[in-house]
KEPA-706447 format. One record per residue: residue in three letters; x, y, z of N, C-alpha, C in turn. Coordinates in steps of 0.05 Angstrom, whole numbers, plus 5000, padded with zeros to 4 digits. Each point is the difference from the previous one (the first is absolute). Layout:
KEPA-706447
AlaXYZXYZXYZ/...
//
This chain:
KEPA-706447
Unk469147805472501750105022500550304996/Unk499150125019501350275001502450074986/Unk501250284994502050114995501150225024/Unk502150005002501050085029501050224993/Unk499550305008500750275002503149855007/Unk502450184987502050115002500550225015/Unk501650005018500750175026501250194987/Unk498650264997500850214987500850295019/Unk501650104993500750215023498350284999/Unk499450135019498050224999500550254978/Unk498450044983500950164985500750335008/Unk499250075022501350195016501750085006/Unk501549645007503349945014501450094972/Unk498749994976501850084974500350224993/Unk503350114998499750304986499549974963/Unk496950084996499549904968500750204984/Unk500950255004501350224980502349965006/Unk501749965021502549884996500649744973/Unk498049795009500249794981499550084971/Unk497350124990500650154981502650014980/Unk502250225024501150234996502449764988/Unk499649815016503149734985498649924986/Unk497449934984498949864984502050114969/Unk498250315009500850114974503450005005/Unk502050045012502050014998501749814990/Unk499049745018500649744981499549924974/Unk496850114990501050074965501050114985/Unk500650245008502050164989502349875001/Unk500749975014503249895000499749744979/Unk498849954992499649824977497850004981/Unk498950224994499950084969501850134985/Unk500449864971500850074985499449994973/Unk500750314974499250124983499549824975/Unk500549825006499649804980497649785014/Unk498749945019498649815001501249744999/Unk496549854984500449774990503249994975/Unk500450204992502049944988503149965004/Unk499949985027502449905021500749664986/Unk497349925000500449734998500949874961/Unk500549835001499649954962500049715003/Unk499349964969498649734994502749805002/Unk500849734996501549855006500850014966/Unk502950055001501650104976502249754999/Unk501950024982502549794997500049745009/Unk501049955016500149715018497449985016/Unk499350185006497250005020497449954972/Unk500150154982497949864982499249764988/Unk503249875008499749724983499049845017/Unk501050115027499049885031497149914992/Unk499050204993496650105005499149874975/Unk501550004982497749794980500849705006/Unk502049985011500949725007497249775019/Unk498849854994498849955020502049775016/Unk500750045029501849785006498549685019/Unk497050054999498249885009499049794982/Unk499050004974499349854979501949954976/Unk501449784979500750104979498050074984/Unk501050164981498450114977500449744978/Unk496249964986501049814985498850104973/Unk501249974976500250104975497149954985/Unk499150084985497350044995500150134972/Unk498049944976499250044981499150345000/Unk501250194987497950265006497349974994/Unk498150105026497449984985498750184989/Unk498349944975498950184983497049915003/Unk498550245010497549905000498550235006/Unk496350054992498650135006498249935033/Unk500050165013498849935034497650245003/Unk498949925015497850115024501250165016/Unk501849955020500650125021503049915003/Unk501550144999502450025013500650165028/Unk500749745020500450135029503149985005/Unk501150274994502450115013501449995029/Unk501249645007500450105032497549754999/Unk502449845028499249725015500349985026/Unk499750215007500150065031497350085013/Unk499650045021496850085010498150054976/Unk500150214983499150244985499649764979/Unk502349884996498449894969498549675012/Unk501049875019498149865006497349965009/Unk499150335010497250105009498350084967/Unk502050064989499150114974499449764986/Unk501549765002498449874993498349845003/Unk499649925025498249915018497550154991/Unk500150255006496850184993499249954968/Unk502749974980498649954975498549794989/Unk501249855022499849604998495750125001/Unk499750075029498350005008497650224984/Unk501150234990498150084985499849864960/Unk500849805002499049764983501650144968/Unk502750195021502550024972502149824999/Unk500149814977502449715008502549964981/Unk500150164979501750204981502050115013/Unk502649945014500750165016503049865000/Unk502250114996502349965026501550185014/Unk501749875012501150215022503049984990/Unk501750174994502450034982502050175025/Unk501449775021502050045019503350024999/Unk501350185012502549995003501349855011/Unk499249915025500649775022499849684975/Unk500549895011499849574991497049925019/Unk498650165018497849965011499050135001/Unk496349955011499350205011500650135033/Unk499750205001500250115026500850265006/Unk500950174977500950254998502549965023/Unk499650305016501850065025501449755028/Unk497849774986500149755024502249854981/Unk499350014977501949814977502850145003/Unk500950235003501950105001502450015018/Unk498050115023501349985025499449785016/Unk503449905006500149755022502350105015/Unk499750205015502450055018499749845018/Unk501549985023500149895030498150155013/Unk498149915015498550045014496850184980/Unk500250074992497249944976497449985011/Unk497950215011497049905010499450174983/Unk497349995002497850185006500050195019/Unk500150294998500650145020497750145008/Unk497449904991497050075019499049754989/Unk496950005012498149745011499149824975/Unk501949855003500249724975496149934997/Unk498650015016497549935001498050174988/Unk501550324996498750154973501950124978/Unk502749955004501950104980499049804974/Unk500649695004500049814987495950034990/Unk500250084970496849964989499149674996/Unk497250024987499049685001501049885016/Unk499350015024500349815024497349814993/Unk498650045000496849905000500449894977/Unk499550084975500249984969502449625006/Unk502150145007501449674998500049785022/Unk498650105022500749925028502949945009/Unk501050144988503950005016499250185027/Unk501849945013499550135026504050005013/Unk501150325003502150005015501749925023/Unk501749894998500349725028501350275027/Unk500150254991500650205020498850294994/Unk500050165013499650235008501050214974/Unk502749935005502050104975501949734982/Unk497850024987501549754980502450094989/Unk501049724995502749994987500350104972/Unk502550104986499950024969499449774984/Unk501749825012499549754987496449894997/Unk499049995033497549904991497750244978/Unk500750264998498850184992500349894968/Unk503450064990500749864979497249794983/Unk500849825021497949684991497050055000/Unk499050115019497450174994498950174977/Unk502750094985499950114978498849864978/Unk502449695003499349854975498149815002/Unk499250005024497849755001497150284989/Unk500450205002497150144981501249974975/Unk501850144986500549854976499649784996/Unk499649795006499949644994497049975006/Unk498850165018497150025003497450084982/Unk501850294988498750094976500449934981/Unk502449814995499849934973501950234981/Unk502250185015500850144990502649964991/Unk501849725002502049884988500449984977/Unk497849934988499849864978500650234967/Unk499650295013500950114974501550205012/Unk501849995026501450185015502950034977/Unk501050214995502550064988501650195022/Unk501949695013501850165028502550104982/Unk501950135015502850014989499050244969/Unk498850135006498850184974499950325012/Unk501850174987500050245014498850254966/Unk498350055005497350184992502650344987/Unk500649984971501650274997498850194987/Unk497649934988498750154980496450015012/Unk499150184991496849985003499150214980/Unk498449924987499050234982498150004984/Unk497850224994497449915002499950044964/Unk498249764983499850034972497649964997/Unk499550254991497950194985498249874978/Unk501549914986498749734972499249845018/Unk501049835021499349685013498650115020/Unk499750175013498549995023501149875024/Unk502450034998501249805020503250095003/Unk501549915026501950055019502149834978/Unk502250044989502449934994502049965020/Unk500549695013502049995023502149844990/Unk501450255006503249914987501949765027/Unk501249815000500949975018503649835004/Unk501249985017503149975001500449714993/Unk497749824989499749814985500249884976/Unk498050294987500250004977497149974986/Unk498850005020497449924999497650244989/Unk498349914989497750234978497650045012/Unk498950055016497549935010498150295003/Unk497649904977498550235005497949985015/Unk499650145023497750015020499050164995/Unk496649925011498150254987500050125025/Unk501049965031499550045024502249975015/Unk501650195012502449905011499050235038/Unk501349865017499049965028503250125005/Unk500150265013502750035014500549855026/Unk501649865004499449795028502649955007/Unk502050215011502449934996500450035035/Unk497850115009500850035033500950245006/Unk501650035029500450295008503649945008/Unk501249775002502349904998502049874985/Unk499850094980500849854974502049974991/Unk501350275007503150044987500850215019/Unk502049735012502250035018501650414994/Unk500150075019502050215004503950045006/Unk501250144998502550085012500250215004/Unk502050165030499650225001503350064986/Unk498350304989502450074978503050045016/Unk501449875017502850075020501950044979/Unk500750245000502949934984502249795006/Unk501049864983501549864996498249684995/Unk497350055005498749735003501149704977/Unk501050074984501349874971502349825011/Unk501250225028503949864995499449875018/Unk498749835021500449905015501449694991/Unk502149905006500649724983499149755023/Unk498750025020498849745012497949974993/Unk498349885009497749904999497550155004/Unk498250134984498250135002497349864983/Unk497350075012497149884997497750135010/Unk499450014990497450165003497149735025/Unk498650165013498249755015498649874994/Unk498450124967498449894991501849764982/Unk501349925001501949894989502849915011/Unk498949825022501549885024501149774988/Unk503750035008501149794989501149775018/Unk498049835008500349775029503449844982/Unk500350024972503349874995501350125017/Unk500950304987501650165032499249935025/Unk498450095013499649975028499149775009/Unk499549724995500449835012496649914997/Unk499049815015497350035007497949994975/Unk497249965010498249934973497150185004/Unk498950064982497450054999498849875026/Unk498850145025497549815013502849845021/Unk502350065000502149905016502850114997/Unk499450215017502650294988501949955029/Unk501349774991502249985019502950174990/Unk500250274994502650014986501950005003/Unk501149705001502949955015501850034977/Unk499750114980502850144982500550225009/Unk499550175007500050205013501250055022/Unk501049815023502149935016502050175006/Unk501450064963502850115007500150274984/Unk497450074998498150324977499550165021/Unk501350214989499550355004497950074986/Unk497250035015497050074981499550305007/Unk499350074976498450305007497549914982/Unk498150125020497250024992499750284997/Unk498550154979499450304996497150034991/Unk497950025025498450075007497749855024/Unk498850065012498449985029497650094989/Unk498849894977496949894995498849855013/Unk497449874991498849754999502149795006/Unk501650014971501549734993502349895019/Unk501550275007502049985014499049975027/Unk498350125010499349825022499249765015/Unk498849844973500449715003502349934993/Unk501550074986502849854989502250055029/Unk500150185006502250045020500949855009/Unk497749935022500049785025502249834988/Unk500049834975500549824990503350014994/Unk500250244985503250055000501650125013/Unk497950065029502050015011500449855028/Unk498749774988500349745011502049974993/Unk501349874979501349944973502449994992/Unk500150384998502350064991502150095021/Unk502450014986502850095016499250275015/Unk499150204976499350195020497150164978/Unk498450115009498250174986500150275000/Unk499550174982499850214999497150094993/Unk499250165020496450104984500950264999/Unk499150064974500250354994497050044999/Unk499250165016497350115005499650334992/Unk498050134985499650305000497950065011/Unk498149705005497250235010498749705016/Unk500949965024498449745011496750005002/Unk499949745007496949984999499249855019/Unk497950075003497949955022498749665011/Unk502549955016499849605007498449945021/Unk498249904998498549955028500349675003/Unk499249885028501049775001497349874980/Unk501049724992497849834985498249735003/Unk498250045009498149845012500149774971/Unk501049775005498849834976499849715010/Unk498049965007499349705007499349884982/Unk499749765001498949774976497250034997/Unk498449964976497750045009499549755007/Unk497350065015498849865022497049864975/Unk501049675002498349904987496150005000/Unk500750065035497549965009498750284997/Unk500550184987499750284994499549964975/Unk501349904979500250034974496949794990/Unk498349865016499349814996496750195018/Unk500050115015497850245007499050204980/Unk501850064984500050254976497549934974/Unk498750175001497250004989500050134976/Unk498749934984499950044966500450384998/Unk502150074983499850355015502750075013/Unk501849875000501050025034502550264993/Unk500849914970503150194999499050214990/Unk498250054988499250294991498950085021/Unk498849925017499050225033502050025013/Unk503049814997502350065011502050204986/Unk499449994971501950194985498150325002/Unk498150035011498150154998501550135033/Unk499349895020500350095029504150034993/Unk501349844992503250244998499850214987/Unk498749924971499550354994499550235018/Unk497749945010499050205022501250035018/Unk502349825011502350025025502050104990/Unk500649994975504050164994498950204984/Unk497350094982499850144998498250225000/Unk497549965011498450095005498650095025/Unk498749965009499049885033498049775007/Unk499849885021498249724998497050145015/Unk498149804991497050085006499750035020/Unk498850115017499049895022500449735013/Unk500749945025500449765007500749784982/Unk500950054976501949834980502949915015/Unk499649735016503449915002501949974990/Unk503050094995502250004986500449724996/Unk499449834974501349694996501950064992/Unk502350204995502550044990502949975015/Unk498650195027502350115024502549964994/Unk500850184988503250034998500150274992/Unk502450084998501250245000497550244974/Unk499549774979498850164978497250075005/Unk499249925020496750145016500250175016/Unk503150025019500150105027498550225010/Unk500350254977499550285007497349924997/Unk497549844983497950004999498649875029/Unk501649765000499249855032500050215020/Unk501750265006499550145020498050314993/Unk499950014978498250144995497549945004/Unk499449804998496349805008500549965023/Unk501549995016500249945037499050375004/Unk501250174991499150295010497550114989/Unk499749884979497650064994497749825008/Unk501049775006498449905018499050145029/Unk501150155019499350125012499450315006/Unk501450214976498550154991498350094979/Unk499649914993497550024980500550084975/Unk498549874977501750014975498250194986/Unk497450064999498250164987501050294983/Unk500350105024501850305005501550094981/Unk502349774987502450064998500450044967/Unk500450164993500950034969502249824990/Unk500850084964501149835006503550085002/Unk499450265003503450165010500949925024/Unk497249995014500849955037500549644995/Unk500049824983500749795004502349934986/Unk500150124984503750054992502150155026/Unk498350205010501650045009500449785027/Unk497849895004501149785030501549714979/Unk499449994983502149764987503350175008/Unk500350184986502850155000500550065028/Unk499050035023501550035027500249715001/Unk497849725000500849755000502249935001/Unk500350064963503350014987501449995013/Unk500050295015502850015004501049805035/Unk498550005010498749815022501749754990/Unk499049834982501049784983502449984992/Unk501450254991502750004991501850005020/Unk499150185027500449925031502349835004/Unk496849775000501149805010501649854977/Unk499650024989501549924965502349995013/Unk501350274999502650135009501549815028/Unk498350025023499849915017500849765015/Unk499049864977500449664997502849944994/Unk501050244983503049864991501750045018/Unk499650155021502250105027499549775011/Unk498549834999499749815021501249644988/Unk500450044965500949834982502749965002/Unk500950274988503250124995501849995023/Unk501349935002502250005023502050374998/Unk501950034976500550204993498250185012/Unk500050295006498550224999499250134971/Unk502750034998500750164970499349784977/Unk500249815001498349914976497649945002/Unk498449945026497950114999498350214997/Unk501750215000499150345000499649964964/Unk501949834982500150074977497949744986/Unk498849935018498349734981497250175009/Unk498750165017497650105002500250134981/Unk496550014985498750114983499950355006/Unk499550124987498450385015498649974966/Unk498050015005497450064974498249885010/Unk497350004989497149885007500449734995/Unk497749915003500749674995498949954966/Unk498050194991499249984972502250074979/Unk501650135020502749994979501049764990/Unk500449775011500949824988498149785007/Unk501249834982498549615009500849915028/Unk497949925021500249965026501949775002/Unk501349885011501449744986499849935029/Unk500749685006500749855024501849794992/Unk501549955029502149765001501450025020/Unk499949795019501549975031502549964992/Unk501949904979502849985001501350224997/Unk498450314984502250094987501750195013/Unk498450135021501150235021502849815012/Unk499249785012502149705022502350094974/Unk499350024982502449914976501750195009/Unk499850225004502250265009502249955018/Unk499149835023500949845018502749865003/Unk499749924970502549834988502550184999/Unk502649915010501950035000500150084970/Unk499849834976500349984984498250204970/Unk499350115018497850284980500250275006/Unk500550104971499950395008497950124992/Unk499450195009497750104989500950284983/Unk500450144972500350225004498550224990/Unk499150165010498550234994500350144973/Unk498449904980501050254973497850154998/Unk498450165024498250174992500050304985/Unk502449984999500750274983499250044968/Unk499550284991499849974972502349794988/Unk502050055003502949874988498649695007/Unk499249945020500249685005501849874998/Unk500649764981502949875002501550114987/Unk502250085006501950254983500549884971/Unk500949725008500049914968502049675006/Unk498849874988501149714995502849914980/Unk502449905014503049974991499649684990/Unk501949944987501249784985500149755028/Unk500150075024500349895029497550005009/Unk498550235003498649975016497950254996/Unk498350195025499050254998501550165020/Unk499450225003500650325015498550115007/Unk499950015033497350105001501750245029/Unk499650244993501850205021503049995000/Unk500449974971502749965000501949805007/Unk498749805004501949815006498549694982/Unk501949864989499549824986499549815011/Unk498949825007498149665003500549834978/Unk502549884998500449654979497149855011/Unk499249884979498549875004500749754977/Unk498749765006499949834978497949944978/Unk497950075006496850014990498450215012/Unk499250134977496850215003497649925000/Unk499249975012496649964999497650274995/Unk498450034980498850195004497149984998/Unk498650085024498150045004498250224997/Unk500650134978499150224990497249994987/Unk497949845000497849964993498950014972/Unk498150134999499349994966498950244991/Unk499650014980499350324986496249955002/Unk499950205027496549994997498350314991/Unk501550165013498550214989501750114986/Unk502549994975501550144986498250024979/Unk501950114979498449934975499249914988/Unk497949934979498449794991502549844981/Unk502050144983501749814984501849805015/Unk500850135033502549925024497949715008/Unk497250005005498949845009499749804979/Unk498250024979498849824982502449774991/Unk502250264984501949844991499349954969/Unk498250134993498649934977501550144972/Unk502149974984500750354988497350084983/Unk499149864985497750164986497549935010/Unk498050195005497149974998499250224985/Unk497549964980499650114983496550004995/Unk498450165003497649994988499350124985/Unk497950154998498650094972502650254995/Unk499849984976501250164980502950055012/Unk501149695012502950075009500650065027/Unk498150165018501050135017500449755027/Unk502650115005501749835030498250155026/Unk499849775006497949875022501850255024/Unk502749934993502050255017499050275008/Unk500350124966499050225007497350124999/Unk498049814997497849995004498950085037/Unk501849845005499549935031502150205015/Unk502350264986502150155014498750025023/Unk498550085007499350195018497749875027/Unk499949764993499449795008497149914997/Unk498749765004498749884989495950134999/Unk499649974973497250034989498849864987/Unk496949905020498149724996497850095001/Unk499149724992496749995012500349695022/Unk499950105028499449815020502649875006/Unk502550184993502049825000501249824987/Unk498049984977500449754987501050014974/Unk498850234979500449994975500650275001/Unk501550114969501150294989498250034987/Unk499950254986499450064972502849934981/Unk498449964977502950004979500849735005/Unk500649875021500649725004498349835000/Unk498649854968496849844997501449795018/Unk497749805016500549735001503250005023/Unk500750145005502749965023498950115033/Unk500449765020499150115021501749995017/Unk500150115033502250115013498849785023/Unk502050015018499449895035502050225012/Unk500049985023501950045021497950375013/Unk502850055017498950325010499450154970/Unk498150014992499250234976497750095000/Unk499450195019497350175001497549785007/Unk500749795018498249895001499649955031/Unk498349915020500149975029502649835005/Unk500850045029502949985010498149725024/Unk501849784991498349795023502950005011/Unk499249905038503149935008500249764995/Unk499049894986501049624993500450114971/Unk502249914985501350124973497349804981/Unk500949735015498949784987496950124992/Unk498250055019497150034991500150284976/Unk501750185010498750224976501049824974/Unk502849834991500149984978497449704996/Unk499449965018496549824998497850184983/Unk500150225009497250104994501850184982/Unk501650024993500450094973499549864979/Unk501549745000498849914986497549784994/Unk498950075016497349894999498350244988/Unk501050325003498850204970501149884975/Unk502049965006501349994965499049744995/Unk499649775012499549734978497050124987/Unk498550155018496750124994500050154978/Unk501150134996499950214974501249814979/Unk502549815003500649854976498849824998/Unk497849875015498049774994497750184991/Unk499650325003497150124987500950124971/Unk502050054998500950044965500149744992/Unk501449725007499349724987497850074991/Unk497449985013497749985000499250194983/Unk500250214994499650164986501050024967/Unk501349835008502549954974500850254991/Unk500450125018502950184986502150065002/Unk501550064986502349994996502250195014/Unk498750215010502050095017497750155022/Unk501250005024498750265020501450185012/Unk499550185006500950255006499550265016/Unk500750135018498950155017499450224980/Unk498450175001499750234984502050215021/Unk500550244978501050235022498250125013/Unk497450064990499350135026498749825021/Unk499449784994500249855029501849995023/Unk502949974981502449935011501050235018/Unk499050334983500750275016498749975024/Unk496849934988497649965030501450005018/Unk501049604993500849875029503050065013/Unk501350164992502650065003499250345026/Unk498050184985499350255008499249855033/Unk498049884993498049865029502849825021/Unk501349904989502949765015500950315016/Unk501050254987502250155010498150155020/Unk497750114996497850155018499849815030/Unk500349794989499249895031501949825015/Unk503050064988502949875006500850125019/Unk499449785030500950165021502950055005/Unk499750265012502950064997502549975013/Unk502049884988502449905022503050044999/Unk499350244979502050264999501950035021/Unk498250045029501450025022501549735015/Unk498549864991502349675009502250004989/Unk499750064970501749944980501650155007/Unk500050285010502650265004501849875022/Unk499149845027500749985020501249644995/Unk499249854983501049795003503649954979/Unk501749865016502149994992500949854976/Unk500249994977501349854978498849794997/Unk498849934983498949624995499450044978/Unk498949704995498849974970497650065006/Unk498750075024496850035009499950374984/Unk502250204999500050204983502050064986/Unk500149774984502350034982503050175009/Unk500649875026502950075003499550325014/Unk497650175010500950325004498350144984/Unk499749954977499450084978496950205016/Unk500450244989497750265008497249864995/Unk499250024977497649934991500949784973/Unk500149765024499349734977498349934982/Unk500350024980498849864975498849705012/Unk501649895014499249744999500349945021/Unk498550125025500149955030498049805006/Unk500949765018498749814998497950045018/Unk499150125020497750005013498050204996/Unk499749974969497550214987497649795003/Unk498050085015497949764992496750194998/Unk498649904991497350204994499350085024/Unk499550265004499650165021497549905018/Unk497449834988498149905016500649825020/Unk502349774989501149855008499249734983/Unk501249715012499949684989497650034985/Unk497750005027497249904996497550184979/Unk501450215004499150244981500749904969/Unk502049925002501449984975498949764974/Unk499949795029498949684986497650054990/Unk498150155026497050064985499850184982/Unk501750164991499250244974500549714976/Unk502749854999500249894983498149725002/Unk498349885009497849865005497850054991/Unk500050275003497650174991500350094965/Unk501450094995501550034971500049704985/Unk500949845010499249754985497049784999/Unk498350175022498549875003496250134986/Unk501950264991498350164985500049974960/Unk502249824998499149824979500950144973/Unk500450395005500350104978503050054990/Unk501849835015503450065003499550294999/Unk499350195012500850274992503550214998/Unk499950114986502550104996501749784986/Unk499149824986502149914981498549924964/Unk501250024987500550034977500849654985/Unk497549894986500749754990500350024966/Unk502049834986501250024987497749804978/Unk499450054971498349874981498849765015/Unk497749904988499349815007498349955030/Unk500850215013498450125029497350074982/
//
């Protein structure tokens, strides 16, 4: 079935240096000199929160002491692909050593109210084929995502030496053993000759630093760590009728909070959303899938589908390539192949096609804007729920309830786009313009630490390799590999996530084909029998010199887009900006590393005796 152009307004009718001119204005008014460091890690009552799991009990366990193969860090996407690929390159030595009571990383964590998939369950979700599970919607549920989790765990056979409820404090590399020393909150001894960073890009929960955040004496929780006792209601059935006779403030208009809303402020007595930087809701197409569809699909089907969204949210589609995605995260590409469909694509460099994506844009944000005058009843809170930035500024998000939610008698919306933001949180309640809001419960939707620092993210306090040196300040200035994958100085330790390696828009496939390099190099040192491998430096300079030469540049997005974790909060030149991806692009990227492994000589790394 076709995909249906979106009625876009003439880009003529738009004043675009006006728009501009509020883009940047609207960031400014909310950058500030600190960045990512606005936010901080979950301290006092909030830390215990966070090691607390309130989902599984923790059950008591022998420390284990033992020599391993592979230690995979992290039971969420990353370490279950990781080990899926090791299963398969014939490494069986292995466990996966989790914080959660399951697997599932970010799905194991979070069970707020209302909970999807917020792009196309049919390429977000990997091994579709591999297990034959197939998504009963469009945008699956947390819950069913959750269980998808553990039925590949139970598939691979990865239960059986899983150590859940285990939080990773030590790492450090010994020089005599040839092997990873993992210290852990167990008690546990375990030397790996191979340890797999697989901790994900959501791991550990955030707060933003508000003064007074400590005194509040009601009820406060973080989302990743939703408490259905308070509010009523269950995992997969978020009726929350405790909440009845609750004063809620929610503090932030992410992802999360925009599925959660709807819900509380169904719910509660009254809601409060504190918003600094809204985001971009388009309505959400999610039908059931259609059996008689799922049952047409030919051997191939999700990688030519995870292949054609790539090329729709982030690239451009082939020639007469149909959008199987159509939703908000293709849009600008879907109308870019309609114009280049009829003027001609030969011609065009590739500045002149940035630049027709960016008039698109702003075309898109349009109607973005557009849509909520026609949602919102209010004026003025509609004026304050539209976006002003590109759309690559943030995660595209959808959901037909949440705009209607404004609607409610029973909801305020209030603006903290200012540097100051919320002036600061009382023993009652917060202050936001001087005037105090009692509330009975905080909710915060403040997300997770993705591009901060490597110690704010990991959570790890020591990593240590050759001759001592912290993985920290190894990496100050941000990260140096070969392929993304491995350091120098760090034998035998490998990385996933955004680290100098191609940027896929499905999270799931890059940490696929990441580690489907990494099980390959630790199944060709097995084989080799040696004992450690290692990028050399001047390989590592090579491929670092060649990554920055051809890192397209997005300097200028970055200046103009407003506050996120997409650039660390503002921050000038991020260390750890998440949309660095190899300048050739996906397909460029898979075949250099295809080609590199398929040339037999591992070049640029360094094997340890016995090689």
């Amino acid at each position: 079935m076709a995909c249906e152009l979106t009625a876009l307004r003439d880009a003529r009718e738009l004043d675009i240096a006006g728009l501009k001119a509020r883009y940047r204005a609207e960031r400014d008014k909310r950058v500030r000199r600190d960045s990512g460091d606005q936010y901080v890690r979950p301290v006092d009552e909030f830390a215990k929160t966070y090691a607390h799991d309130p989902h599984m009990p923790r059950v008591e366990r022998a420390p284990v002491v033992e020599d391993l193969e592979v230690a995979v860090l992290g039971g969420g996407w990353t370490g279950l692909l990781a080990g899926y690929h090791l299963r398969q390159a014939g490494v069986t030595d292995f466990r996966h050593i989790e914080h959660g009571g399951d697997f599932g990383g970010v799905w194991y964590w979070n069970r707020y109210p209302g909970i999807q998939c917020d792009n196309d369950a049919y390429t977000y979700l990997p091994l579709l084929e591999e297990t034959g599970f197939m998504p009963s919607q469009k945008f699956a549920d947390g819950k069913e995502i959750q269980k998808y989790c553990r039925l590949i765990g139970e598939r691979f056979g990865f239960y059986d030496k899983a150590l859940f409820h285990t939080i990773v404090s030590a790492l450090k590399w010994d020089a005599g053993s040839e092997r990873w020393q993992i210290v852990t909150g167990r008690g546990d001894e375990i030397r790996a000759r191979f340890v797999i960073m697989a901790g994900g890009l959501m791991n550990m929960p955030k707060l933003p630093g508000i003064p007074g955040i400590g005194e509040f004496k009601g009820k406060t929780f973080h989302t990743a760590r939703w408490d259905y006792d308070y509010t009523g209601g269950a995992y997969g059935d978020p009726v929350l009728d405790k909440l009845a006779d609750k004063r809620v403030a929610i503090v932030g208009t992410g992802a999360t909070a925009i599925q959660a809303v709807p819900f509380l402020a169904r719910h509660a007595q009254h809601l409060h959303v504190l918003q600094r930087t809204p985001s971009p809701v388009d309505e959400r197409p999610n039908p059931p899938t259609d059996p008689e569809w799922a049952k047409s699909l030919a051997p191939g089907w999700q990688a030519a589908r995870q292949a054609n969204f790539h090329r729709g949210a982030q690239e451009m589609f082939l020639p007469g390539e149909p959008d199987q995605v159509c939703d908000i995260w293709t849009e600008i590409s879907r109308h870019l192949d309609a114009e280049l469909a009829v003027t001609g694509r030969t011609a065009l460099t590739v500045g002149e096609i940035a630049a027709r994506r960016e008039m698109i844009d702003h075309r898109v944000m349009n109607r973005l804007r557009s849509r909520i005058d026609g949602l919102v009843n209010d004026p003025a809170t509609a004026e304050k729920l539209k976006p002003w930035y590109r759309l690559p500024c943030k995660r595209p998000l959808s959901n037909n309830e949440y705009y209607p939610s404004f609607n409610r008698t029973n909801v305020s919306l209030h603006d903290v786009s200012t540097t100051q933001g919320v002036e600061r949180i009382t023993a009652r309640g917060f202050v936001v313009d001087g005037v105090e809001h009692e509330v009975d419960c905080m909710i915060f939707a403040s997300g997770f630490e993705v591009t901060s620092d490597l110690e704010r993210r990991w959570g790890i306090g020591t990593i240590e390799g050759r001759d001592g040196v912290s993985i920290y300040q190894h990496w100050a200035e941000g990260p140096e590999t070969l392929h993304g994958a491995m350091t120098h100085g760090f034998p035998n330790m490998f990385f996933t996530g955004y680290i100098q390696g191609a940027l896929n828009s499905t999270t799931t496939e890059q940490f696929n084909r990441q580690s489907e390099h990494i099980a390959y190099i630790i199944a060709e040192a097995q084989r080799r029998g040696a004992s450690y491998v290692e990028p050399t430096r001047a390989a590592q300079d090579d491929y670092v010199r060649h990554f920055r030469a051809i890192e397209v540049d997005t300097s200028g997005l970055v200046a103009e887009c407003t506050p996120s974790y997409y650039n660390n909060e503002g921050e000038d030149k991020p260390r750890w900006l998440l949309l660095r991806g190899y300048g050739h692009g996906w397909n460029a990227f898979q075949t250099l590393l295809a080609n590199w492994r398929s040339a037999g000589d591992m070049a640029g790394l360094r094997f340890g005796p016995g090689s």
